[in-house]
C-alpha positions as CSV (number, residue, x, y, z in Angstrom):
1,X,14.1,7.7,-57.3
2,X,13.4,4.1,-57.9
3,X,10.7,2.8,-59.9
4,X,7.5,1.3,-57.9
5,X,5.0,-1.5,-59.0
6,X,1.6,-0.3,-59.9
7,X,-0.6,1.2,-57.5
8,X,-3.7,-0.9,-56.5
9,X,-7.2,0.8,-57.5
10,X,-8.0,2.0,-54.1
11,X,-10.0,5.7,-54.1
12,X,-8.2,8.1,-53.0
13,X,-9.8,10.7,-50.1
14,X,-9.3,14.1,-49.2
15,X,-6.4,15.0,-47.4
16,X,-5.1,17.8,-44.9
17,X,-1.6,19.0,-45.0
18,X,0.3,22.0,-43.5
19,X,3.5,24.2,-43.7
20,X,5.4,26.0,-40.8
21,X,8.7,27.5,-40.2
22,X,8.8,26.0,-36.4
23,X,12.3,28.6,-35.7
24,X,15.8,26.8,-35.4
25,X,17.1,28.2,-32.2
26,X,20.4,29.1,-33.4
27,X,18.5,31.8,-35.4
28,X,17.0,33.3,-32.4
29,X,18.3,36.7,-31.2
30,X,16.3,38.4,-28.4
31,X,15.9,42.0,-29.8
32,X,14.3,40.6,-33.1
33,X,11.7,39.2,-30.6
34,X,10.2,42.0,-27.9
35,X,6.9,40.9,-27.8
36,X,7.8,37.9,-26.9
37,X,7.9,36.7,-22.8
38,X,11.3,35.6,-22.2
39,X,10.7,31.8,-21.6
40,X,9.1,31.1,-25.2
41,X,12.7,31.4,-26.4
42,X,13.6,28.8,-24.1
43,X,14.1,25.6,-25.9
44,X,12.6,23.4,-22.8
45,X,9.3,25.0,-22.8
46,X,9.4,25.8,-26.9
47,X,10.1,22.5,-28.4
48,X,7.2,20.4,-26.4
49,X,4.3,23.8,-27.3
50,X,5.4,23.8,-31.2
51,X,5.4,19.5,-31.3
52,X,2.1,19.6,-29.6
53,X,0.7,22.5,-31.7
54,X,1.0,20.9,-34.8
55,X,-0.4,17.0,-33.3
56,X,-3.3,19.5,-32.6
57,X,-4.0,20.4,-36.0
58,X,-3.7,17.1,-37.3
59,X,-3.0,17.4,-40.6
60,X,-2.0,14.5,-42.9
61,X,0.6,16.2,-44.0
62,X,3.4,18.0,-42.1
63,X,5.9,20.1,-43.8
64,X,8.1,21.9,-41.5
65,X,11.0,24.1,-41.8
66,X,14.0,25.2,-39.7
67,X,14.1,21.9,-38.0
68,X,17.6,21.4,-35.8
69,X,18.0,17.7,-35.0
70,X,16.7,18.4,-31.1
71,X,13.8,20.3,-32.3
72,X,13.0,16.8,-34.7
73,X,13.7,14.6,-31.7
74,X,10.8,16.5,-29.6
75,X,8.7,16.3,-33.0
76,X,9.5,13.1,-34.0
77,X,8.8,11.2,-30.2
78,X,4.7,13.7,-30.5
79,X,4.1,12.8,-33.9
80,X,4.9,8.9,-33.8
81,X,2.7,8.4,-30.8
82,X,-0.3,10.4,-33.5
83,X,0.2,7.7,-36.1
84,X,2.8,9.7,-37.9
85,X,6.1,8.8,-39.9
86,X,8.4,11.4,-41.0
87,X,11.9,12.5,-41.9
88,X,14.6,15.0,-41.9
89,X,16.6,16.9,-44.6
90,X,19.3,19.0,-43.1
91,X,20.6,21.9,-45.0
92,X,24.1,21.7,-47.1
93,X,27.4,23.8,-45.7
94,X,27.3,23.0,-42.0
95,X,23.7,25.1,-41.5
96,X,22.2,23.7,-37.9
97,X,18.9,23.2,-39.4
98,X,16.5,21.7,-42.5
99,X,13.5,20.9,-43.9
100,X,11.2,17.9,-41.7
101,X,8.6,16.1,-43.9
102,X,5.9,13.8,-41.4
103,X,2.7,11.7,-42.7
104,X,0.0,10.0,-41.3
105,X,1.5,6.2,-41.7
106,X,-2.3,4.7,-41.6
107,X,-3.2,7.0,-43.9
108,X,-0.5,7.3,-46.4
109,X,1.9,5.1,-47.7
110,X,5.8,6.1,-48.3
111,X,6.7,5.6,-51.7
112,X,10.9,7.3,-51.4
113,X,12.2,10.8,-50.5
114,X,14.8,12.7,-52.0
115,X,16.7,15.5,-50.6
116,X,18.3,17.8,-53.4
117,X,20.8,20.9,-52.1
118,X,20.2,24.0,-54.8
119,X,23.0,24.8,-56.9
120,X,22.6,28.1,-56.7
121,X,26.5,29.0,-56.6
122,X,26.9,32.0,-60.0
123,X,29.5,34.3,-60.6
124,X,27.1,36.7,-58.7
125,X,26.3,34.6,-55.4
126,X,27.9,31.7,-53.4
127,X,26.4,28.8,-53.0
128,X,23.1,29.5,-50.1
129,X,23.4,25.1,-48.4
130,X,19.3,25.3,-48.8
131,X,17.3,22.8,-49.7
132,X,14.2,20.8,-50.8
133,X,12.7,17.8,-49.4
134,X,10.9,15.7,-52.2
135,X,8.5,13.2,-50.9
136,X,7.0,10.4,-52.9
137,X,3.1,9.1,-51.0
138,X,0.5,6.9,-52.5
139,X,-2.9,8.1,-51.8
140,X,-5.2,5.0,-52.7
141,X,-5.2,4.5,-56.4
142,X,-2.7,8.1,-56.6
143,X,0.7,8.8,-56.3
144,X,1.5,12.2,-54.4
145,X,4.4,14.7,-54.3
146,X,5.3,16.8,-51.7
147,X,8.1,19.2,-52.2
148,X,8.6,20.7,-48.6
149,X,11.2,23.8,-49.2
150,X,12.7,27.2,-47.4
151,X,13.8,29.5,-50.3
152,X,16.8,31.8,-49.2
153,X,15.7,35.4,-48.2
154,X,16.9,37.9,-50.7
155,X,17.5,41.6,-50.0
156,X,15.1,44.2,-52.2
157,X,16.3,45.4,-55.1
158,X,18.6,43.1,-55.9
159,X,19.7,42.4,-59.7
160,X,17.1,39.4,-60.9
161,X,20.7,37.5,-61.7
162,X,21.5,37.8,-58.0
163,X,18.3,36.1,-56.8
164,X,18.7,32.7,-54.9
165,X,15.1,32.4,-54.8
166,X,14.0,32.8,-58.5
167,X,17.1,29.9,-59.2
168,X,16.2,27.9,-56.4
169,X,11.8,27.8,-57.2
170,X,13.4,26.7,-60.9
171,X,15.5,23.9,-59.9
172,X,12.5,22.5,-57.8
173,X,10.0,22.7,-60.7
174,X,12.3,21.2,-63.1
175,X,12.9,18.7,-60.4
176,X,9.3,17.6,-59.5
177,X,8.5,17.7,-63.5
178,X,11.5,15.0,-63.7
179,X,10.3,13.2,-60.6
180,X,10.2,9.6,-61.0
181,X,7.7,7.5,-60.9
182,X,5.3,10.5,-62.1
183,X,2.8,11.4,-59.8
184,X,-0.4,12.2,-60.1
185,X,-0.3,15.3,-58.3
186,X,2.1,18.0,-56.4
187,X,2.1,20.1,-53.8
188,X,5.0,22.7,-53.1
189,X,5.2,24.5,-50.2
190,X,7.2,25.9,-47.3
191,X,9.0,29.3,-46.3
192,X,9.4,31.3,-49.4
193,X,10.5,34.5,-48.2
194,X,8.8,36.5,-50.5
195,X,5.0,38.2,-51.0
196,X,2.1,37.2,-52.9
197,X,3.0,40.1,-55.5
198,X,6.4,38.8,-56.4
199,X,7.5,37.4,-59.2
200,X,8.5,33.8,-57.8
201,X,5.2,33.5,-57.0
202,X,4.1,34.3,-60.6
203,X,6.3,32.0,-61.6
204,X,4.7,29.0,-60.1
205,X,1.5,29.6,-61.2
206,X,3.2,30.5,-64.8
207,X,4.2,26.9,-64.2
208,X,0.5,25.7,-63.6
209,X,0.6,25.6,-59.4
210,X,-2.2,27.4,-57.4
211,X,-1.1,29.1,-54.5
212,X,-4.3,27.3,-52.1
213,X,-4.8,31.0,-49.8
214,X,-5.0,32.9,-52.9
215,X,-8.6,34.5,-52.1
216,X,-7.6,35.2,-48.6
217,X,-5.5,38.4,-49.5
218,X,-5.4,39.3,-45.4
219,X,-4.0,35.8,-44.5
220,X,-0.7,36.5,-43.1
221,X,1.7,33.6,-41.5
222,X,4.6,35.8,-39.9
223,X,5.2,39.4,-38.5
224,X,9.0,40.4,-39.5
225,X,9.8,43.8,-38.1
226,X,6.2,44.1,-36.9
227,X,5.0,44.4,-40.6
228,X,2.4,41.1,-41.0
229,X,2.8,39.7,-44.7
230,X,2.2,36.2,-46.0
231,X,5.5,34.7,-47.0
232,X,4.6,30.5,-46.6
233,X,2.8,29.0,-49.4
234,X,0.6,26.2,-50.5
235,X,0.7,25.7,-54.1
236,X,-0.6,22.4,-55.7
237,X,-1.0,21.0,-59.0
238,X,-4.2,21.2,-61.2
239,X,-5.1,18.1,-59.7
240,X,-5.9,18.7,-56.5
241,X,-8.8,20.9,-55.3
242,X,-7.7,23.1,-52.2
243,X,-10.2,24.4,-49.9
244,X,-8.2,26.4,-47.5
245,X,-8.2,27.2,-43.8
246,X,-7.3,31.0,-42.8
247,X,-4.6,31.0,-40.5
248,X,-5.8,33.1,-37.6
249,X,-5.4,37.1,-37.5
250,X,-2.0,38.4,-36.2
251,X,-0.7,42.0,-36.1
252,X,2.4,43.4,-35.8
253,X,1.9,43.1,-32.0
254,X,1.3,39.6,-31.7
255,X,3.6,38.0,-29.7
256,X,5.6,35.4,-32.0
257,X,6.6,33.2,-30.9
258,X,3.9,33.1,-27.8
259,X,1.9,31.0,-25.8
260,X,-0.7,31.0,-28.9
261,X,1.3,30.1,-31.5
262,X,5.3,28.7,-30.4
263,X,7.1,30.0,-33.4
264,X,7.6,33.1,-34.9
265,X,5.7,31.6,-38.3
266,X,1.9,30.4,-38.3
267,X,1.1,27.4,-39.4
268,X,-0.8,27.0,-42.8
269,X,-3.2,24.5,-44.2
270,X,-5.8,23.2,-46.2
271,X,-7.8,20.1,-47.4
272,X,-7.1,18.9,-50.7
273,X,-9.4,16.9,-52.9
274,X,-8.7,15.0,-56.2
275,X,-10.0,16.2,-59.0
């Protein structure tokens, strides 16, 4: 990333921002979906609920996953007429889909992005095509990072040398720490695939991230197999304060996606304060 002049001494405000898997369609099959009515898998009446669901929430912020290029035209058309600006990542190897990054423009000023594909390719696991989307913002006086990232499911019990997930959380950390200019603060977040009790997620606070929801043991953001777990994250560096919201209540009956919420993951967010 390049190097930027000196920020002016503005103060810098809290902030809201968000994560959400918003479900690429090509990843929809109908029998992993039974509770949900038949025309919330249709991409005409899906794309328009999920865009205007997150203008809605109206977060600073937007970090979104799964995002297929007509899924981030229906987004991008919403969110521009809100005041945001925003960009796309796709995924390495030909995948459909990618991570979608979108800030309030008035609030928040661009600074560079960076899209970096995890080389995650071992002698025990070809390479996965995910990524992370690295955001540079200036916040008043404070320059802010964003790293906005879907982590590649891995099967239980697997061997920790077959993990994608444990490799790919360590490229991202080595990459913020290397970001350039430094900021003054980071926030990594997005579809992690994994549970509070795992140990990628005590490996971020191991590197001194706090996962923002971490009192709210009963927060859950997706339903897979109609067992409700929390597997999107909001971690943020020591400088930042995060007061979050609680993503509603689901069960494993909820219909996801639905008329309530348009994707089979719940959004999560929070306000964030300097320290």
């Amino acid at each position: 990333m390049a190097i930027f002049p000196p920020s002016p001494r503005l103060p810098a405000l809290p902030f809201t921002a968000l994560t959400c898997n918003v479900l690429a369609d090509s990843y929809v099959r109908r029998d992993w979906y039974p509770h949900t009515p038949e025309e919330w898998l249709d991409p005409r009446v899906r794309h328009p609920a999920v865009a205007e669901y997150l203008a809605t929430l109206a977060c600073d912020i937007i970090c979104l996953q799964e995002v297929e290029g007509p899924m981030y035209a229906t987004l991008n058309t919403r969110l521009l007429s809100a005041g945001y600006a925003g960009e796309l990542a796709r995924k390495g190897l030909d995948k459909p889909d990618g991570c979608a990054t979108f800030w309030r423009a008035g609030r928040l000023k661009h600074l560079g992005s960076e899209r970096i594909e995890y080389g995650d390719a071992s002698t025990e696991r070809a390479a996965s095509g995910h990524i992370a989307q690295l955001t540079l913002l200036r916040d008043g006086a404070q320059r802010l990072g964003i790293a906005n990232t879907h982590l590649k499911w891995d099967p239980p019990k697997k061997k920790p040398e077959q993990l994608y997930g444990h490799a790919q959380i360590a490229e991202l950390l080595a990459a913020c720490a290397a970001a350039d200019p430094a900021c003054g603060a980071w926030i990594i977040c997005g579809d992690f695939n994994v549970t509070p009790d795992t140990a990628l997620v005590a490996t971020l606070r191991g590197a001194g991230y706090e996962f923002a929801h971490h009192a709210h043991p009963q927060a859950y953001t997706a339903a897979p197999n109609r067992d409700p777990r929390m597997i999107d994250y909001l971690f943020h560096s020591g400088a930042l304060r995060a007061t979050p919201m609680p993503p509603p209540l689901i069960t494993g009956q909820t219909p996801l996606p639905g008329p309530d919420y348009p994707s089979d993951h719940l959004a999560l967010a929070a306000q964030f304060d300097w320290v």
